[in-house]
N, C-alpha and C positions, 0 to 999 in steps of 0.2 A: 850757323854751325859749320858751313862750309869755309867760312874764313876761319874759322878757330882750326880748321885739321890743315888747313894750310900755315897757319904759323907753328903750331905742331912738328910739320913738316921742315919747315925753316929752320926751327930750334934746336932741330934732330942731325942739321947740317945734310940735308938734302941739296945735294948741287946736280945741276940736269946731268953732269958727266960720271955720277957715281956708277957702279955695277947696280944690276938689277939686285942681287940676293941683298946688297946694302939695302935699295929701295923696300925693299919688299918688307924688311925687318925695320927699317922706319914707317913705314906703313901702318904695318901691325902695332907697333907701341902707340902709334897717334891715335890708332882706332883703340887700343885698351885704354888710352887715357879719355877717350870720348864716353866709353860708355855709361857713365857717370850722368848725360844727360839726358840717357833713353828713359822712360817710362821705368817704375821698379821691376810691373813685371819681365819686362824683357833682360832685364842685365844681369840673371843669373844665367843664362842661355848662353846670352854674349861675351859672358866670360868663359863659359866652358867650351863654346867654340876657339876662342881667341888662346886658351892653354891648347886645346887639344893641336894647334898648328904649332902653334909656340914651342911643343913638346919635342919637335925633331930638331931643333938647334939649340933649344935654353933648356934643361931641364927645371932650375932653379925659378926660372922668371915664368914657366908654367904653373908649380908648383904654388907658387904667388896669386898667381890668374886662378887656378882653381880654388885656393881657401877667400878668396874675395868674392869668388859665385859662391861657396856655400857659406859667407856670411849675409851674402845680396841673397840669396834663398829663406836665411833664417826671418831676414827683415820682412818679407811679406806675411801680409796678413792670412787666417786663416778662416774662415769662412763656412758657414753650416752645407754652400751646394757646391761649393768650389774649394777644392782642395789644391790649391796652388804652391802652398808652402809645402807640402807634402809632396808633391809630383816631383818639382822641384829638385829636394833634398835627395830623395829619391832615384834622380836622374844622374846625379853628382856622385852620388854612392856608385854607383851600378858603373 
């Protein structure tokens, strides 16, 4: 996984000489494009962290990031002791 957020990184046109705010915003897309390989339940989380940063410079590419957590929300399963999909959704709303 850590060669995949390096080429990521590559393909985003990461040169060691860019500005940070550049970096930082390749960064963040490399990691939204990663989180596809976390675990389910974690990537509704990991996208609502990754809009709520995203949200100070993209509004649009936030807005993106949060309806992909609430359909990565909807996909969990739901469970008779564990209410995961519901927390979730939940957390998204709120």
């Amino acid at each position: 996984m850590r060669n995949l957020a390096w080429v990521c990184l590559i393909s985003a046109g990461m040169l060691p000489g860019a500005d940070l705010p550049t970096k930082a915003h390749a960064y963040l897309d490399a990691a939204s494009g990663l989180v596809a390989a976390t675990p389910p339940e974690f990537q509704p989380g990991a996208l609502l962290q990754l809009g709520s940063v995203v949200a100070s410079y993209d509004t649009k590419r936030a807005l993106v990031l949060y309806e992909q957590a609430l359909a990565a929300g909807a996909a969990l399963p739901t469970q008779k002791d564990y209410r995961a999909k519901e927390e979730v959704q939940a957390q998204i709303a709120a």
